[in-house]
Gaussian input, Z-matrix of N, CA and C with variables (Angstrom, degrees):
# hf/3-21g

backbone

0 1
 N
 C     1     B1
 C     2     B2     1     A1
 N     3     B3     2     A2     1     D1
 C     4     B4     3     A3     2     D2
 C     5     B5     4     A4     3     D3
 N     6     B6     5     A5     4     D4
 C     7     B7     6     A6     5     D5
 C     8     B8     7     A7     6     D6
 N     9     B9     8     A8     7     D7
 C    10    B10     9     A9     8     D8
 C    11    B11    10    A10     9     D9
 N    12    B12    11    A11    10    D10
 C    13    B13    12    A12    11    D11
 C    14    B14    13    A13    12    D12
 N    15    B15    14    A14    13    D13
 C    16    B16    15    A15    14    D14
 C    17    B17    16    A16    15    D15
 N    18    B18    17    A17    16    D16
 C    19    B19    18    A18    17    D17
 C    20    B20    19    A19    18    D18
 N    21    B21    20    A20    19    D19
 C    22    B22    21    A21    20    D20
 C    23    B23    22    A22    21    D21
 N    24    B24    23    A23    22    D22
 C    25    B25    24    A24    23    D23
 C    26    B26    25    A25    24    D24
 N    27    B27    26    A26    25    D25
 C    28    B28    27    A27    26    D26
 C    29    B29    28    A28    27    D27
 N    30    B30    29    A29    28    D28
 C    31    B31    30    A30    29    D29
 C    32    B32    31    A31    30    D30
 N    33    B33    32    A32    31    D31
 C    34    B34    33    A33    32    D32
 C    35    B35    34    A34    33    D33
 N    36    B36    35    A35    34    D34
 C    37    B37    36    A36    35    D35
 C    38    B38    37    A37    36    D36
 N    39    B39    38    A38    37    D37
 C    40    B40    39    A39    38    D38
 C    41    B41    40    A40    39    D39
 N    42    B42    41    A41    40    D40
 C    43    B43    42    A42    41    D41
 C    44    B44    43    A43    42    D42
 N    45    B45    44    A44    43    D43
 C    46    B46    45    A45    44    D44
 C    47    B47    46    A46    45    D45
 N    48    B48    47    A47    46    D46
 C    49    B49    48    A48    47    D47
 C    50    B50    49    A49    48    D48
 N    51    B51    50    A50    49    D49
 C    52    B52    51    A51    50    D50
 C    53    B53    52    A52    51    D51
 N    54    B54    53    A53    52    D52
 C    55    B55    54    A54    53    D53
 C    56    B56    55    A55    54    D54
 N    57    B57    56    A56    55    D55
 C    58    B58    57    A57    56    D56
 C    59    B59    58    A58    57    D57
 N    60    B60    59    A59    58    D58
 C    61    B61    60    A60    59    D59
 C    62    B62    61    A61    60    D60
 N    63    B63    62    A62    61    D61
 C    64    B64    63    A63    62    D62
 C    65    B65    64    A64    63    D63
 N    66    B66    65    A65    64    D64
 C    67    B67    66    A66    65    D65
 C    68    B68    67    A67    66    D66
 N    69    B69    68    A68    67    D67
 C    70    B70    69    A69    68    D68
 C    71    B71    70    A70    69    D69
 N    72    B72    71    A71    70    D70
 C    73    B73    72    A72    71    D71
 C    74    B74    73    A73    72    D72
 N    75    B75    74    A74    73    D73
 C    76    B76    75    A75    74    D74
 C    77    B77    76    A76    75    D75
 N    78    B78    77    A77    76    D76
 C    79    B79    78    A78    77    D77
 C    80    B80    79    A79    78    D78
 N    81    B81    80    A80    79    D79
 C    82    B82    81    A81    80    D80
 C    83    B83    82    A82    81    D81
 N    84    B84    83    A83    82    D82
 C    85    B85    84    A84    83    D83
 C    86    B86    85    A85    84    D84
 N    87    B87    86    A86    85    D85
 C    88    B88    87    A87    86    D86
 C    89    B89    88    A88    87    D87
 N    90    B90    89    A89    88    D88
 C    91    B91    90    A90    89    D89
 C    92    B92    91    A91    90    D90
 N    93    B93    92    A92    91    D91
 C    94    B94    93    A93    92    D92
 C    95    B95    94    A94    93    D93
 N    96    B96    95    A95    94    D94
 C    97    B97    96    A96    95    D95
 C    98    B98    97    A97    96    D96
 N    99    B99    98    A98    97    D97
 C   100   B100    99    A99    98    D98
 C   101   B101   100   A100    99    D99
 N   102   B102   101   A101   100   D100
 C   103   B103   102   A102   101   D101
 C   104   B104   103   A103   102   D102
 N   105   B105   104   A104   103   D103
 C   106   B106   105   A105   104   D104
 C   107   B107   106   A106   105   D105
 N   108   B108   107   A107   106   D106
 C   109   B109   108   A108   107   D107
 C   110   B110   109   A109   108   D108
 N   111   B111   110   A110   109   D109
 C   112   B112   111   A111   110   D110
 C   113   B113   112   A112   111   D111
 N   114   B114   113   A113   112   D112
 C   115   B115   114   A114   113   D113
 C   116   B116   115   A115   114   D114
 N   117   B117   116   A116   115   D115
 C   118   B118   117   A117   116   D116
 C   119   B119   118   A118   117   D117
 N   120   B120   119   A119   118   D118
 C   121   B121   120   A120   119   D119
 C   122   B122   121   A121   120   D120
 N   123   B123   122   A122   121   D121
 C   124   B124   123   A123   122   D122
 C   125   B125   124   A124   123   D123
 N   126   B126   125   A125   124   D124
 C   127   B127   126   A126   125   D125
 C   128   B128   127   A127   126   D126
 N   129   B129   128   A128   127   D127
 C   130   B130   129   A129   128   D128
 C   131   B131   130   A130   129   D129
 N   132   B132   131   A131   130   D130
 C   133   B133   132   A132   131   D131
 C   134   B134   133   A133   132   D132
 N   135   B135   134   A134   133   D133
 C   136   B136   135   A135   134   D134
 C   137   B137   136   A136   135   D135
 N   138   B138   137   A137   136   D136
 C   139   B139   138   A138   137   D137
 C   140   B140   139   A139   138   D138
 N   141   B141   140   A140   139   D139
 C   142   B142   141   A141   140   D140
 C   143   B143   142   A142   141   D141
 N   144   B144   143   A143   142   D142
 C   145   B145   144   A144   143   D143
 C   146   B146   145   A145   144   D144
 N   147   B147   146   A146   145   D145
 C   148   B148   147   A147   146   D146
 C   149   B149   148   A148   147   D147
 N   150   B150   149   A149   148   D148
 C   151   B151   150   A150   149   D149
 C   152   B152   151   A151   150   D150
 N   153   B153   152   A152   151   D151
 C   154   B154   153   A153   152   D152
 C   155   B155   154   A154   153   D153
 N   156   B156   155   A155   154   D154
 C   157   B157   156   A156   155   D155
 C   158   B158   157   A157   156   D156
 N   159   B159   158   A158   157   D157
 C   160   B160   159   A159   158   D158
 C   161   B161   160   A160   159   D159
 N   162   B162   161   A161   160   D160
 C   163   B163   162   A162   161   D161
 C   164   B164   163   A163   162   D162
 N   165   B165   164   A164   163   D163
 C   166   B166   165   A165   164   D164
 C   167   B167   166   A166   165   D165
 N   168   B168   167   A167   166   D166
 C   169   B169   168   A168   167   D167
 C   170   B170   169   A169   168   D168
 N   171   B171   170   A170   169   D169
 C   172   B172   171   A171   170   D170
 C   173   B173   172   A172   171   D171
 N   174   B174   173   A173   172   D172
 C   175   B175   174   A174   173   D173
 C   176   B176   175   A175   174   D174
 N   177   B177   176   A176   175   D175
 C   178   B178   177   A177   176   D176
 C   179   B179   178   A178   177   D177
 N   180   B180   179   A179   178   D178
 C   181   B181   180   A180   179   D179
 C   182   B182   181   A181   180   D180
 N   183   B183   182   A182   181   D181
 C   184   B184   183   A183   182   D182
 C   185   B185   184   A184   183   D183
 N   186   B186   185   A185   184   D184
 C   187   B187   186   A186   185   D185
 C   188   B188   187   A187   186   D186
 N   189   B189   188   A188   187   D187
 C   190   B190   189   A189   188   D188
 C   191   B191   190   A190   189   D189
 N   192   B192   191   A191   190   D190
 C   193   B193   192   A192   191   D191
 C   194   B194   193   A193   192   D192
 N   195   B195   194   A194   193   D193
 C   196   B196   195   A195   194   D194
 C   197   B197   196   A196   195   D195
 N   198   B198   197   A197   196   D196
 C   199   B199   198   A198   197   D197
 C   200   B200   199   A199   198   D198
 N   201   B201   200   A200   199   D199
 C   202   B202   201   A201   200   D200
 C   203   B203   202   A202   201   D201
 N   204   B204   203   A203   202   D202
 C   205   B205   204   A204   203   D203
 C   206   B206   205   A205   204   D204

   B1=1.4479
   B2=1.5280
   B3=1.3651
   B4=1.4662
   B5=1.8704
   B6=0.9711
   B7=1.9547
   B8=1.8333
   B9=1.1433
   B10=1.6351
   B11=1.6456
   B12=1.1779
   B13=1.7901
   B14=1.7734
   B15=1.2282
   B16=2.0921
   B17=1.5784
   B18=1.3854
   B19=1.3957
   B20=1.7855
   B21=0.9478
   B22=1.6746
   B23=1.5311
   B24=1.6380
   B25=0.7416
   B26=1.7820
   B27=1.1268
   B28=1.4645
   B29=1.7717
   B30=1.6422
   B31=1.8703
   B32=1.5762
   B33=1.4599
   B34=1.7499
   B35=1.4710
   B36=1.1217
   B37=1.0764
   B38=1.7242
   B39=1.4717
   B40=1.5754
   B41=1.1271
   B42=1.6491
   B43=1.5258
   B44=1.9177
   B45=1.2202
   B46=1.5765
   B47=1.4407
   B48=1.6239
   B49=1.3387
   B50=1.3631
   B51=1.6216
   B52=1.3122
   B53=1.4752
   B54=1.1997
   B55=1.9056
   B56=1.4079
   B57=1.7855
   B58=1.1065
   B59=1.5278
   B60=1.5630
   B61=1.1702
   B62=1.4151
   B63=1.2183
   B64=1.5363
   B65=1.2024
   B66=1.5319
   B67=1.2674
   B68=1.4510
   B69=1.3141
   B70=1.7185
   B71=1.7900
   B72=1.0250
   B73=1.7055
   B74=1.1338
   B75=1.7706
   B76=1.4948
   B77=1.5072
   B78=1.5092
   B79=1.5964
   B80=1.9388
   B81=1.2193
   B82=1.6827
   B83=1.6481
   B84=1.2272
   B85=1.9060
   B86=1.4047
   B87=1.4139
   B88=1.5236
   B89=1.7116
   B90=0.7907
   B91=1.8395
   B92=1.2766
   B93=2.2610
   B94=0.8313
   B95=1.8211
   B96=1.3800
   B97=1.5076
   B98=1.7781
   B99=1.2238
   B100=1.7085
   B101=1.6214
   B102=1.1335
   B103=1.5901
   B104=1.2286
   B105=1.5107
   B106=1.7763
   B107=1.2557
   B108=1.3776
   B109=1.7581
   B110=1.6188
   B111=1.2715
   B112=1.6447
   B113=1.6232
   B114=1.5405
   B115=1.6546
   B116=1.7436
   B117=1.0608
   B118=1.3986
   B119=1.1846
   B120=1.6261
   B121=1.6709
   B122=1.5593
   B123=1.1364
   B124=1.5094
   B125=1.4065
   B126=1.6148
   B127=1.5509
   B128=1.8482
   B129=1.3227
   B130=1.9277
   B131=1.4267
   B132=0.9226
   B133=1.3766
   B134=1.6570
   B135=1.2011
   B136=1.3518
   B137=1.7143
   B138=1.0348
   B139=1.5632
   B140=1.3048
   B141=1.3935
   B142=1.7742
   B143=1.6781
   B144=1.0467
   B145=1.3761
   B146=1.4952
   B147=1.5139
   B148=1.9270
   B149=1.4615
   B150=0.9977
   B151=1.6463
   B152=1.4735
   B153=1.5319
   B154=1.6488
   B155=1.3294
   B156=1.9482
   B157=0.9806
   B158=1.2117
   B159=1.4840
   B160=1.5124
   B161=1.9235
   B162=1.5303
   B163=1.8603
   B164=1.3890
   B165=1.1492
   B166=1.8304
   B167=1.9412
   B168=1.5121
   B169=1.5580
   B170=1.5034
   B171=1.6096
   B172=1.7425
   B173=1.6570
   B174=1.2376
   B175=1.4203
   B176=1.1912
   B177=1.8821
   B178=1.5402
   B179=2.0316
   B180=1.2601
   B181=0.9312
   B182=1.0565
   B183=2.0441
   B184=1.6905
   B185=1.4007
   B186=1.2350
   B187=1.3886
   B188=0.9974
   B189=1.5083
   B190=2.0973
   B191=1.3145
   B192=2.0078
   B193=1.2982
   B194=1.2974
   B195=1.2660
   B196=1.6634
   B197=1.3019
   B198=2.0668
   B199=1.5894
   B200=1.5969
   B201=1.2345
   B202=1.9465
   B203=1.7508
   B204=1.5399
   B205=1.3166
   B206=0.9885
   A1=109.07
   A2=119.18
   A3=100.72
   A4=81.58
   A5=118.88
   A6=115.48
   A7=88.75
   A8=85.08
   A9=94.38
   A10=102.54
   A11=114.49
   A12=114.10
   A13=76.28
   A14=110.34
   A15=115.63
   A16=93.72
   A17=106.05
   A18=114.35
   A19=108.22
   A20=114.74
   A21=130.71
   A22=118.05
   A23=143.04
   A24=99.24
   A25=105.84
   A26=114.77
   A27=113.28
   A28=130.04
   A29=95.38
   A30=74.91
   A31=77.62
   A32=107.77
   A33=129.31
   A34=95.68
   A35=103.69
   A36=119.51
   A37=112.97
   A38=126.20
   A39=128.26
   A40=112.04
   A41=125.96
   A42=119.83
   A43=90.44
   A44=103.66
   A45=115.94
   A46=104.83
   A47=114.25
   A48=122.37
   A49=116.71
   A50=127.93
   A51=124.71
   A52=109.02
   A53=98.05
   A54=110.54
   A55=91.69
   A56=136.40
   A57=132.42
   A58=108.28
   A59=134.16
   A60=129.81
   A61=100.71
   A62=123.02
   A63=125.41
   A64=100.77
   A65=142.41
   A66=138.16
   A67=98.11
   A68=128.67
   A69=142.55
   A70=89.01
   A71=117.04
   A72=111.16
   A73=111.86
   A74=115.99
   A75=98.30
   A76=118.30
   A77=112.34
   A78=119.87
   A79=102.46
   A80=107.33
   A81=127.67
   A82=87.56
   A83=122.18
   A84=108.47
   A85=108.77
   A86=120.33
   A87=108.67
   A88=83.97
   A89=139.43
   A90=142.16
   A91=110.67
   A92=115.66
   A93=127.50
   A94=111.55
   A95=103.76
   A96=113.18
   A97=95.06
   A98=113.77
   A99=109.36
   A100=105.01
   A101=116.62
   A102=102.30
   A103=111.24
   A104=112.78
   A105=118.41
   A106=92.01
   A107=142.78
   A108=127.88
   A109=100.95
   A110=86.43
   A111=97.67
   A112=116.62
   A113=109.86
   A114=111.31
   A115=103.08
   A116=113.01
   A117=147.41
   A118=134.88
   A119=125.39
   A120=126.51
   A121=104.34
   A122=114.57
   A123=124.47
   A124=81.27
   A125=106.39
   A126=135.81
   A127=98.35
   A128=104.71
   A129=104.28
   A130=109.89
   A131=139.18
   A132=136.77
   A133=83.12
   A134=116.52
   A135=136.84
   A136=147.15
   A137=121.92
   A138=106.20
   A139=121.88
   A140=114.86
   A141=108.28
   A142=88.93
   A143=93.09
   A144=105.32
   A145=114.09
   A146=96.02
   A147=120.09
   A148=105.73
   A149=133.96
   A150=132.82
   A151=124.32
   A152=88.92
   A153=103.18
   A154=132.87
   A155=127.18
   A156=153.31
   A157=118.45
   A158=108.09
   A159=116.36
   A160=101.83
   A161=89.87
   A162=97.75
   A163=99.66
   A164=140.83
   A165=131.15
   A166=88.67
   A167=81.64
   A168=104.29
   A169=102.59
   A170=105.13
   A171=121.11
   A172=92.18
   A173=101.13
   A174=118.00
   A175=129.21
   A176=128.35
   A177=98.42
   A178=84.86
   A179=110.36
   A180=131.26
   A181=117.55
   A182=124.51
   A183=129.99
   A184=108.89
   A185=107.75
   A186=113.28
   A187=95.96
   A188=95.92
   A189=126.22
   A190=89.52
   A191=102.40
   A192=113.01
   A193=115.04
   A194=117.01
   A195=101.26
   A196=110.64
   A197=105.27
   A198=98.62
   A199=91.39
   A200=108.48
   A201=137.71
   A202=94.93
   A203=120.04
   A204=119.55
   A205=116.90
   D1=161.36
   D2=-149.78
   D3=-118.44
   D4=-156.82
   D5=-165.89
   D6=-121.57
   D7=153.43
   D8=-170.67
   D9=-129.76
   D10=-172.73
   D11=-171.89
   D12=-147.58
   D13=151.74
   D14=-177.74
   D15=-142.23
   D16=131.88
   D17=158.43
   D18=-94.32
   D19=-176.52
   D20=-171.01
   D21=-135.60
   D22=97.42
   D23=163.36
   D24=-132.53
   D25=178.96
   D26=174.45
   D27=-105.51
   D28=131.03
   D29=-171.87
   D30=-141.24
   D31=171.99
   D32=174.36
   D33=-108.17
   D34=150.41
   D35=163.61
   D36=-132.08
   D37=173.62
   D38=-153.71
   D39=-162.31
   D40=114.79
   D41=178.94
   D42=-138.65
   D43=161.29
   D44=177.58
   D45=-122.06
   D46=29.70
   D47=158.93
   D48=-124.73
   D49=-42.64
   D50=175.98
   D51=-171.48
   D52=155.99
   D53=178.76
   D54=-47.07
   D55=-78.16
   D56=-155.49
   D57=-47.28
   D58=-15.95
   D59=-168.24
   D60=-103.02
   D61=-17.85
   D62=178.09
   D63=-78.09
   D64=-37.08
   D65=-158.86
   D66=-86.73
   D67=-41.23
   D68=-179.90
   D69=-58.76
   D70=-54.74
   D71=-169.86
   D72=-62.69
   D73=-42.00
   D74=-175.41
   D75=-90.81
   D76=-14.56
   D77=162.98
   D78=-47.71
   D79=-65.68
   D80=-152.89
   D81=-56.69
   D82=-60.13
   D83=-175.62
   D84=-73.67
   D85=-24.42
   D86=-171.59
   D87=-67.89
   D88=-49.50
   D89=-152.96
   D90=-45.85
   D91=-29.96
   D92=-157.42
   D93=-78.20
   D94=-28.37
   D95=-165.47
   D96=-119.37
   D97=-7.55
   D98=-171.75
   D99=-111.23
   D100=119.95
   D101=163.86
   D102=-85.86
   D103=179.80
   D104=150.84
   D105=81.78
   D106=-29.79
   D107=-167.06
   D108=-38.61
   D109=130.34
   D110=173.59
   D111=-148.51
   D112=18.25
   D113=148.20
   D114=-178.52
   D115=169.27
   D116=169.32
   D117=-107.44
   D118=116.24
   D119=168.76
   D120=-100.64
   D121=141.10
   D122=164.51
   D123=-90.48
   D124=129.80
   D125=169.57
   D126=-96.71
   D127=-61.93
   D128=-168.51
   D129=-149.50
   D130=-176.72
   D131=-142.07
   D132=179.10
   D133=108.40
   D134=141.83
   D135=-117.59
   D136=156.87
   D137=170.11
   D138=-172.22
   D139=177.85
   D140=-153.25
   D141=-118.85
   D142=147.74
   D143=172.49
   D144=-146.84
   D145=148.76
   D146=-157.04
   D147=-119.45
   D148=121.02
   D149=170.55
   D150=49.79
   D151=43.88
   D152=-171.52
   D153=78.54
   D154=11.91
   D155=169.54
   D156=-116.99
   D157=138.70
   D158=159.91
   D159=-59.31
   D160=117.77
   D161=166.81
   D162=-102.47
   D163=-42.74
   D164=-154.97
   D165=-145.44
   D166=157.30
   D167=171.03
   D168=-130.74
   D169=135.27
   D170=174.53
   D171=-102.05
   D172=158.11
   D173=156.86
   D174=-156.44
   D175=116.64
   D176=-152.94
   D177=-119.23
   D178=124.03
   D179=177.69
   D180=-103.59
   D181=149.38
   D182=162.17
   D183=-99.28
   D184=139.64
   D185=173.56
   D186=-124.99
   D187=151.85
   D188=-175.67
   D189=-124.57
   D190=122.94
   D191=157.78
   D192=-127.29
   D193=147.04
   D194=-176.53
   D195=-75.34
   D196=164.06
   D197=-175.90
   D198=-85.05
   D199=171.17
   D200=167.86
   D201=-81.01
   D202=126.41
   D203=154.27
   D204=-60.03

C-alpha cells in the first residue's frame, strides 16, 4: 500500500428513516464537491422527535479524503 496524506472534514447528514440512511445522504452529496473520500467516523448520533416518536435522524460524521499531488 503506498502512503497517503488525509484531510478531515465534518458534515451532518439527515434522513426521517434511519441513521444508516443519514450517513448514505451525507456521504452521497459530500461525494459531489469532495474527491478521494475514502472513509467515515460517526462523531454523534442525534435526533428529533414529535409526539413521542423518532421523526428525523442527524448524523455528524468525519470524512478522510486523500490530498491530490
Amino acid at each position: 500500500m503506498s502512503e497517503h496524506t488525509y484531510k478531515i472534514v465534518e458534515v451532518v447528514g439527515s434522513s426521517p428513516t434511519s441513521i444508516e440512511e443519514a450517513i448514505g445522504n451525507a456521504v452521497g452529496d459530500a461525494s459531489k464537491t469532495i474527491r478521494n473520500i475514502r472513509w467515515f467516523e460517526v462523531v454523534e448520533t442525534r435526533g428529533h422527535i414529535e409526539e413521542g416518536r423518532v421523526a428525523h435522524y442527524q448524523v455528524t460524521l468525519k470524512l478522510g479524503f486523500t490530498l491530490e499531488a
